[in-house]
ZAMARGU-4260 file (C-alpha; in steps of 0.2 Angstrom, whole numbers, plus 5000, padded with zeros to 4 digits):
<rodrens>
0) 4660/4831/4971 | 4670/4817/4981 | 4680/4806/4970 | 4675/4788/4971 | 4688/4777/4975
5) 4695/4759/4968 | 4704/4748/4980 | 4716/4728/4975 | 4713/4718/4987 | 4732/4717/4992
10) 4734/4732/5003 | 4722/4719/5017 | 4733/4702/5015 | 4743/4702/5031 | 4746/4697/5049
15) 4736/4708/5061 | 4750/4717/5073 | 4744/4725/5090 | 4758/4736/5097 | 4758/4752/5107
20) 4754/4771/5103 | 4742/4785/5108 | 4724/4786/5107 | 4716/4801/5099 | 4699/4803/5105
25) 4684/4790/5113 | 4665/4788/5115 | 4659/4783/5133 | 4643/4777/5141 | 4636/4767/5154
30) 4630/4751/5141 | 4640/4750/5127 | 4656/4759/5122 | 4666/4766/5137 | 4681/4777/5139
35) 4700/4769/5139 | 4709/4770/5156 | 4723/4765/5162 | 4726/4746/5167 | 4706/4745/5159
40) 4709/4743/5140 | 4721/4727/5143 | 4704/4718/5146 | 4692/4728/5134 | 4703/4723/5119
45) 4702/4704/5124 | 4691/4691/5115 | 4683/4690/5099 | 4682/4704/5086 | 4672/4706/5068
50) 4672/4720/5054 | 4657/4726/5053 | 4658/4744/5043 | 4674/4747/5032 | 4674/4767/5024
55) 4682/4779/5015 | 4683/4796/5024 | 4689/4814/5019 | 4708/4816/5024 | 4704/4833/5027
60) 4686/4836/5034 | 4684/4818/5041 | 4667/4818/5030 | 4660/4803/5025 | 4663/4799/5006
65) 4658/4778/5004 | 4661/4762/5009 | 4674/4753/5004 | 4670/4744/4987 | 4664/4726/4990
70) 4668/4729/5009 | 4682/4718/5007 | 4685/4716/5026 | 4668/4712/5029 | 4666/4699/5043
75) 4685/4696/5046 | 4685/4691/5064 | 4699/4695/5079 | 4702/4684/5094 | 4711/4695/5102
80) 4719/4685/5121 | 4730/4686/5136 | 4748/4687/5135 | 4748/4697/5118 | 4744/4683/5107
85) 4727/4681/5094 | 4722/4674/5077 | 4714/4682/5062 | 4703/4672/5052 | 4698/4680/5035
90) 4693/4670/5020 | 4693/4653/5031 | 4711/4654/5032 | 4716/4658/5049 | 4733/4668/5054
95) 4744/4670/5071 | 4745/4690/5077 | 4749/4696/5092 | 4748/4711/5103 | 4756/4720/5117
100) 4751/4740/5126 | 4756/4755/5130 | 4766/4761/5145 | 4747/4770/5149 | 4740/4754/5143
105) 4732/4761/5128 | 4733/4747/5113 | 4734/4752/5094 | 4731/4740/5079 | 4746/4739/5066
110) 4744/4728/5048 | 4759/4724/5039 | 4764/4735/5027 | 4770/4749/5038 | 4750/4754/5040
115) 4745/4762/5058 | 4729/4759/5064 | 4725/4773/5078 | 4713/4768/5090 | 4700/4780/5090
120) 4686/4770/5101 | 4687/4755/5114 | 4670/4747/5123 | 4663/4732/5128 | 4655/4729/5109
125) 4665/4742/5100 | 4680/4747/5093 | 4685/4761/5078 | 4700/4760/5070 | 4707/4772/5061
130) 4723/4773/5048 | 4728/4787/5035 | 4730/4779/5016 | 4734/4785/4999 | 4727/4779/4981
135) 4727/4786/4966 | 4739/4801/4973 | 4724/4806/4985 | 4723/4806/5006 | 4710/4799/5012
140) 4705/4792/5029 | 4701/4770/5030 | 4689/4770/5046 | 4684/4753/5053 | 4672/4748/5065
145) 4671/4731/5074 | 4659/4724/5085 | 4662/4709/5098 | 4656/4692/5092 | 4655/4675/5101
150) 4664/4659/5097 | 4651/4654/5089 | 4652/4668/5077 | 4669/4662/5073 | 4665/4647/5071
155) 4652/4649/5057 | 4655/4652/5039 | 4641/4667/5037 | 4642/4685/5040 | 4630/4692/5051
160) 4631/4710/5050 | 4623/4721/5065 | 4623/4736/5054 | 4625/4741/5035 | 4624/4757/5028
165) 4614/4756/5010 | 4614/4771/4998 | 4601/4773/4983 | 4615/4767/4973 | 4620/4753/4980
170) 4613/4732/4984 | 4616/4722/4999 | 4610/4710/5010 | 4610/4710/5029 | 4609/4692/5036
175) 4603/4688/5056 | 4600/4674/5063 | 4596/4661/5048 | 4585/4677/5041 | 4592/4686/5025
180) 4587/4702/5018 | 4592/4707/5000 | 4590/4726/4997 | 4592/4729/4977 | 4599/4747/4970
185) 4588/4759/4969 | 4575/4753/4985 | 4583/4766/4995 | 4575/4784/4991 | 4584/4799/4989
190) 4585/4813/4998 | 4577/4827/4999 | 4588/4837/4988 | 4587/4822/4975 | 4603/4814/4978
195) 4608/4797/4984 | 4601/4795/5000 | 4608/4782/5016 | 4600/4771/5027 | 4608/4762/5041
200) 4600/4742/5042 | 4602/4733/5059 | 4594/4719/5064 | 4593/4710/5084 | 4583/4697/5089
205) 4569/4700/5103 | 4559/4689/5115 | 4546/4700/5121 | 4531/4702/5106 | 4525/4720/5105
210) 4508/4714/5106 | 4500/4695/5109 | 4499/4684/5096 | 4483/4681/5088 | 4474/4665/5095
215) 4480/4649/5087 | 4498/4653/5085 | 4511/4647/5093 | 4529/4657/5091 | 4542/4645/5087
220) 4557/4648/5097 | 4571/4660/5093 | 4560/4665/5076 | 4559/4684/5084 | 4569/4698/5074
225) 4569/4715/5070 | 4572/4724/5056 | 4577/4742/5055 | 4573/4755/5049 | 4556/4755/5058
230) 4541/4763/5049 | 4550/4768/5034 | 4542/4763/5016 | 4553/4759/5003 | 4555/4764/4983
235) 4552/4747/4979 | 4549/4729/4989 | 4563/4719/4996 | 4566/4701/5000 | 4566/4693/5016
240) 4573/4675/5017 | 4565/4664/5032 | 4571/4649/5041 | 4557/4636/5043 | 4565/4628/5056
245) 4561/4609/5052 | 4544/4615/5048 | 4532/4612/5033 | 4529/4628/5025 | 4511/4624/5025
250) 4513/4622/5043 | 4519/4639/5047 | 4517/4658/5045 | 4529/4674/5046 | 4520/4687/5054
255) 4526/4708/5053 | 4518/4718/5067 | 4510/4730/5060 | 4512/4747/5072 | 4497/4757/5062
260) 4486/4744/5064 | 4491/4736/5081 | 4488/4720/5071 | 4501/4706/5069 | 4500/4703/5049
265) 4502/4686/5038 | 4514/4690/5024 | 4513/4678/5009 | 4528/4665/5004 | 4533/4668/4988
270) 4544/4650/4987 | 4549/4639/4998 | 4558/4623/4999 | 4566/4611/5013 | 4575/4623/5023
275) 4568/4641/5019 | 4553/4655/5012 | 4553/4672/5005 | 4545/4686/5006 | 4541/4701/4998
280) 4542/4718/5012 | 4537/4736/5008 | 4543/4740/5027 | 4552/4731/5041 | 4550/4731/5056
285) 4544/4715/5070 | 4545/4698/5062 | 4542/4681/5069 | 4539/4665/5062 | 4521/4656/5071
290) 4513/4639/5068 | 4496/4638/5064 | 4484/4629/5072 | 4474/4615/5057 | 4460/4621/5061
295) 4468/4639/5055 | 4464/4637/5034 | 4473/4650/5021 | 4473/4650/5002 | 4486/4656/4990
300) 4484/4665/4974 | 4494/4660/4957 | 4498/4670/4941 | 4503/4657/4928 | 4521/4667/4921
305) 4515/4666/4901 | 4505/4684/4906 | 4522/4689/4912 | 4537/4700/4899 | 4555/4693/4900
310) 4564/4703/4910 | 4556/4711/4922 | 4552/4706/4941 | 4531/4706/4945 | 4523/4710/4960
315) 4506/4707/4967 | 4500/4716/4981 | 4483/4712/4988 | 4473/4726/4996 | 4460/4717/5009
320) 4441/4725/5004 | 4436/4722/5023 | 4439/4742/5031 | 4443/4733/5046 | 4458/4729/5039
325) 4463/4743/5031 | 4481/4748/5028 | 4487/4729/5027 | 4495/4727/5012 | 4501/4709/5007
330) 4515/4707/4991 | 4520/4693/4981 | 4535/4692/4968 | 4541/4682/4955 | 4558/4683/4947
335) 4561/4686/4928 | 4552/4670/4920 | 4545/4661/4935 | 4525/4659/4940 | 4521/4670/4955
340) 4515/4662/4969 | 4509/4668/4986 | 4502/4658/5000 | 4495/4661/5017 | 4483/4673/5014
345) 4468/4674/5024 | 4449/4671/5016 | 4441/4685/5011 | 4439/4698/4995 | 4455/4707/4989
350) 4457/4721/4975 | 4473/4718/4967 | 4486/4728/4961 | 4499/4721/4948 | 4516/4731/4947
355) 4532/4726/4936 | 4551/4732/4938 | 4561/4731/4923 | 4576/4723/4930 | 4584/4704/4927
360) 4592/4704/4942 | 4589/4706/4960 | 4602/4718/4965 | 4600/4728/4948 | 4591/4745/4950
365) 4576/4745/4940 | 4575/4754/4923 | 4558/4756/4923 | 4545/4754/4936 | 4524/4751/4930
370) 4508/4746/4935 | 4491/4744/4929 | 4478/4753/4938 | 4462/4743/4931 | 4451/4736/4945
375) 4454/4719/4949 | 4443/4710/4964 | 4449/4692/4967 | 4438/4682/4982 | 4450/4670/4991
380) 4440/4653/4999 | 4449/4639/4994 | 4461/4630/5008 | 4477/4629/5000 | 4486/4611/5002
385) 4504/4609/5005 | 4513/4595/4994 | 4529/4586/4993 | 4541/4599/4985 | 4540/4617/4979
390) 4523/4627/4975 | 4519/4618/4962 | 4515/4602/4971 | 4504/4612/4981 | 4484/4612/4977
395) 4470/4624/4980 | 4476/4639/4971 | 4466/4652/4965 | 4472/4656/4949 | 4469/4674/4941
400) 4463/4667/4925 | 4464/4673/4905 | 4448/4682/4908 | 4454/4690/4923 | 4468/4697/4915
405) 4469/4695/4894 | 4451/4697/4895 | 4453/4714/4898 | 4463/4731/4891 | 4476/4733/4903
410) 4488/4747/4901 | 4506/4749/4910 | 4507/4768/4917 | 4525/4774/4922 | 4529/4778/4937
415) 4528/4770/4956 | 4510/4762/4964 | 4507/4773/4978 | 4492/4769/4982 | 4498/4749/4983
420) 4515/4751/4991 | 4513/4764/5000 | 4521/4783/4998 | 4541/4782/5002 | 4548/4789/5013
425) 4562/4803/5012 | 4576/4797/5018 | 4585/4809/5033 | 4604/4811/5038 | 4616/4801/5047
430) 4634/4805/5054 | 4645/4799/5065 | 4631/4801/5078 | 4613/4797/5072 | 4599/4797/5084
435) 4581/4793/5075 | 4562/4794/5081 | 4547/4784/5072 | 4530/4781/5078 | 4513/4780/5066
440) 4499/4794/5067 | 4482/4786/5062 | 4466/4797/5058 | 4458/4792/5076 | 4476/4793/5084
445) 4487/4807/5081 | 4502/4809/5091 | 4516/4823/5090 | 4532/4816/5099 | 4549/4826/5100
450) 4566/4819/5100 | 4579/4828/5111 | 4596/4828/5111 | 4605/4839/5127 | 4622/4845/5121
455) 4636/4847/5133 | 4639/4868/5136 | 4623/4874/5126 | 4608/4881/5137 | 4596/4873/5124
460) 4592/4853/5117 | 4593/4851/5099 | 4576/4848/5094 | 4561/4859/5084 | 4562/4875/5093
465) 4583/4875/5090 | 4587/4863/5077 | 4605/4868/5075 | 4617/4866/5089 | 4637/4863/5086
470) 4640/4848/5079 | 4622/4842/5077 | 4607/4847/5068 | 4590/4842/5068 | 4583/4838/5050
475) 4566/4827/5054 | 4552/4838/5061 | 4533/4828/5063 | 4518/4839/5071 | 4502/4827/5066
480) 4502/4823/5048 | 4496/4808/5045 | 4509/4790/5041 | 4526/4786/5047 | 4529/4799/5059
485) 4549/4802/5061 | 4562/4815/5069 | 4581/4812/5067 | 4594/4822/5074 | 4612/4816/5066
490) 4630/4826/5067 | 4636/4837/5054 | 4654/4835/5060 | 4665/4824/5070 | 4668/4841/5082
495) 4660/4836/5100 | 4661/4848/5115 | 4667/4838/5130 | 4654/4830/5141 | 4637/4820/5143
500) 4623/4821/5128 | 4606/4814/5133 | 4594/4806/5122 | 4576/4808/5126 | 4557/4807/5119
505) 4544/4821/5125 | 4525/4819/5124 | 4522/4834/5116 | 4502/4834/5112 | 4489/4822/5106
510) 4484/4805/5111 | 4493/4796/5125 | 4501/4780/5124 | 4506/4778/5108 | 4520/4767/5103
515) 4538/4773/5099 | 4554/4765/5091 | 4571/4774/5095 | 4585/4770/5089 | 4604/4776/5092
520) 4618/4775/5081 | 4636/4778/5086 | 4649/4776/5073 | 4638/4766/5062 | 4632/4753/5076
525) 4617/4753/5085 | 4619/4757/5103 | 4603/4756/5108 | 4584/4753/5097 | 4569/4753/5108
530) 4552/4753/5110 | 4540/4761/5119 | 4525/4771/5122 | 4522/4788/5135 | 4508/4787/5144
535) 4506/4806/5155 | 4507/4821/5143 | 4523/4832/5144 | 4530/4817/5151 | 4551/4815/5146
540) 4557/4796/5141 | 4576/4794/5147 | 4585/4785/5129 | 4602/4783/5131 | 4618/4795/5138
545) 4636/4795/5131 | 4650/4805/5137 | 4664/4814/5126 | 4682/4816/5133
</rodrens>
């Protein structure tokens, strides 16, 4: 078992040296991380610079074994600029450092305290450091990856992370964009040999809509962003922060795209004030924030919080009773002794499904996750009316009542609402390299896609018919079972054979057309996440390409 780690934070405090020294090995391709050559990396290392993934890896094996606690360089940004000079600006406070190269022009990153950082990476978006370190007695390996920012970025006080990698065990949240997702412990499932299981969040915002909005909606600019991991259900709900822009909440939705359906959904606000909403999310995936027509009416529904425990969170999800909607799922929370609000929710009848995690917090992991499983059907008719504050200046709630809910025998069963939430998924492997397929097979539209990955010097792809080549292994197989479809291909090693990999998605049967997500990760950032659909059997999408050295 790897030995978890506790870091002081005075090993970081000091001015960033560049100075020269060797590189050890590099990641090339044609769109994001190319290969260092002489008289090249002088202007790849310029401009600006931000941590985006600080871990702990094996001295030995170079295996992964956690992030480092608190990520405590988070965020730190590099402008990095001609004639050897920069700044580093951590903690608001800004410092002076400078840099020079190479007789080869190959730069390497130095921090006071004798502590050499080699360069194991240099692109146009990315750079990986790496630097040998000793606590407790132990080797290990301090591995950083840094993506380019703007000077906007530096200029701004929040941390907008591309990508975080989340265990089972751990809480985070990933801002983007005014947008903030809080992930507590425990929403990450395991794997499938029960322990903590890993999945890499990214978020980028997108102009094109996957499919038209509905009629009378308008997108509100620069509202558009994806969260990922696409078409994966999580353990338990997270929340999902939402700039309104200057809007009334009244005024406005937030719409997911719903890739089973083909149906942009509605997703309720569980509180709102001036400047913000939250919501309550299952799955990620397309989100965009859309003002409503008045003619477009909604209600809300409202659970007073005297039926509610003290210290637990409660959920309500709302299953719509129209089939035409089936597989829309709409959930509204309320924090340990609050009322539980949720607006925007179409008219229509609903069952509803009330669930409870013992928790006081919304990072905790939950000690004990319940639902009831008595029917409940709630008809929702009333237009609901914004008001001068929070939710409860709002009117037109329908309110689930002492005879909806004390009037009956309601019994808490252990265990996780499946049926409400929807069954979670497993999660799969990542590694240095991390390459993940995901589309939705529907009883009247099954599709069986393959992921590919071509390795350098081996006659055969890695993918179902040969799922072990080298360094990589295939670990995600999906033939036509129905839900979210996935095939991931990740590496078990850091050991790449010289030479171009390809990415691509095969056609392999059923029904044409169907959309896609595919999404590459190298060193923890993502490279490339696109969507897509084949549309002639057999037929090979091209991915992405990356060349080893």
């Amino acid at each position: 078992m790897k030995k978890m780690y506790t870091f002081k934070s005075w090993w970081i405090v000091g001015i960033l040296l560049c100075v020269m020294g060797a590189f050890s090995s590099c990641l090339k391709s044609g769109d994001e991380t190319i290969a260092l050559e002489s008289g090249e990396a002088d202007v790849l290392i310029l401009g600006g610079w931000k941590v985006d993934r600080a871990s702990i890896y094996d001295a030995v094996d170079h295996t992964y074994i956690s992030d480092l606690p608190e990520q405590m360089l988070l965020g730190t940004l590099f402008e990095l600029k001609e004639n050897g000079t920069g700044v580093m600006i951590q903690d608001q406070s800004e410092r002076t450092i400078s840099w020079n190269l190479s007789s080869d022009g190959i730069p390497f990153v130095l921090f006071l305290g004798n502590n050499t950082y080699d360069l194991i990476s240099l692109g146009e978006k990315v750079m990986v450091l790496e630097t040998p370190y000793t606590v407790d007695g132990e080797s290990v390996i301090l591995r950083y990856v840094l993506i380019k920012h703007t000077a906007a970025d530096t200029e701004g006080t929040e941390q907008e992370n591309a990508t975080q990698i989340i265990s089972s065990s751990e809480s985070a949240i990933l801002n983007k964009g005014g947008f903030k997702l809080s992930v507590p412990k425990g929403a990450i499932p395991e794997n499938d040999k029960g322990g903590d299981g890993k999945v890499a969040f990214s978020a980028q915002e997108f102009d094109q809509l996957p499919a038209p909005l509905p009629d009378g909606l308008s997108a509100i600019e620069g509202t558009g962003m994806k969260f990922e991991p696409m078409n994966f259900t999580f353990r338990t709900p997270l929340t999902l922060e939402v700039p309104l822009k200057g809007y009334n909440a009244d005024e406005v939705g937030l719409y997911r795209y719903n890739e089973a359906t083909g149906l942009w959904e509605l997703l309720p606000f569980s509180s709102v004030d001036d400047e913000l909403a939250s919501v309550s999310v299952i799955d990620l995936g397309y989100f965009i924030l859309a003002k409503k027509e008045s003619s477009v009416h909604t209600g809300g529904l409202f659970i007073d919080k005297k039926f509610f425990d003290a210290g637990y969170y409660y959920y309500v999800t709302l299953i719509p009773l129209d089939g035409s909607m089936d597989g829309i799922r709409r959930i509204g929370f309320a924090a340990d002794g609050s009322d539980l609000y949720m607006s925007n929710i179409p008219f229509g009848e609903y069952k509803v499904e009330l669930a409870r995690e013992q928790k006081n917090n919304w990072q905790d992991a939950s000690s004990a996750t319940q639902y009831i499983s008595n029917d409940i059907i709630i008809a929702i008719n009333t237009p609901l009316r914004g008001g001068n504050g929070g939710f409860g200046s709002y009117t037109g709630w329908t309110e689930l009542t002492t005879e909806d809910i004390a009037g009956h025998e309601f019994y808490w069963v252990n265990g996780r609402p499946d049926y409400a939430w929807g069954e979670e998924t497993k999660t799969y492997g990542t590694g240095k390299f991390q390459a993940t397929l995901t589309w939705v097979n529907v009883s009247e539209s099954i599709t069986d896609y393959d992921l590919h990955l071509t390795v350098p010097g081996s006659s055969k792809d890695v993918y179902f018919g040969n799922k072990n080549v080298g360094a990589f292994e295939l670990d995600r197989d999906w033939i036509s079972t129905l839900g979210n479809a996935t095939e991931n291909i990740y590496s078990i090693n850091d050991e790449f054979t010289p030479g171009t990999y390809k990415v691509r998605v095969h056609h392999y049967s059923g029904v044409i057309g169907k959309r896609y997500n595919c999404r590459i990760l190298i060193d923890g950032v993502v490279v490339k996440s696109v969507s897509g659909a084949i549309t002639t059997n057999k037929q090979y999408d091209d991915i992405y390409s990356f060349t080893i050295e």
